[in-house]
N, C-alpha and C positions, 0 to 999 in steps of 0.2 A: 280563548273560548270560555264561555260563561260557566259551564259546566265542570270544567276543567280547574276553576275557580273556587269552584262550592265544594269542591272533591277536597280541595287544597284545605280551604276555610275549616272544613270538616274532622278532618285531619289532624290539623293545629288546634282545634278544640279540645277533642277527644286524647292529644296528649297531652295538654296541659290540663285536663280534668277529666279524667277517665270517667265511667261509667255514669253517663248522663241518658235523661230518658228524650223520648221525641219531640215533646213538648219544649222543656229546655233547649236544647237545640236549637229548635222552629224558633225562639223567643229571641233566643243572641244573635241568630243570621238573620234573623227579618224574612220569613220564609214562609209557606203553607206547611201546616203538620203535615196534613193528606202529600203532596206532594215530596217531603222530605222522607214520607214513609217510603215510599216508591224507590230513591231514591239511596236511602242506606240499604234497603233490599238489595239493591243492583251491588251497590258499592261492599257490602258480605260476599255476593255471589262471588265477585273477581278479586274478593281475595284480602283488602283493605283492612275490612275492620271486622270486628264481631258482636255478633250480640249474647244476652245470658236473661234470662227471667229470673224475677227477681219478683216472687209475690204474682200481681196483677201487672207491673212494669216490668219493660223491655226496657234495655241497658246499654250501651256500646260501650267498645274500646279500641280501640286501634291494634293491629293482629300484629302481634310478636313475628 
């Protein structure tokens, strides 16, 4: 599943480079921002990753 994929990709990003913003992200997966916003929303909700502000940027990391 395609979804299943970008959860994955996401994942493997965020632990080999913690705290990245949306933008960055959206640039390495070839992806819409808007839509990867959506996206890591859902993927906090259930648990995965996290986010932290930082200034005017949003940050993730993959949740301990």
């Amino acid at each position: 599943m395609v979804e299943e994929d970008l959860a994955g990709k996401i994942i493997i990003l965020l632990k080999n480079n913690p705290g990245q913003t949306i933008k960055e992200i959206a640039v390495q997966l070839n992806v819409n921002r808007t839509f990867l916003s959506g996206y890591l929303k859902a993927l906090e909700d259930k648990g995965f990753i996290r986010s932290k502000e930082i200034g005017s940027a949003k940050v993730y990391f993959v949740r301990d």
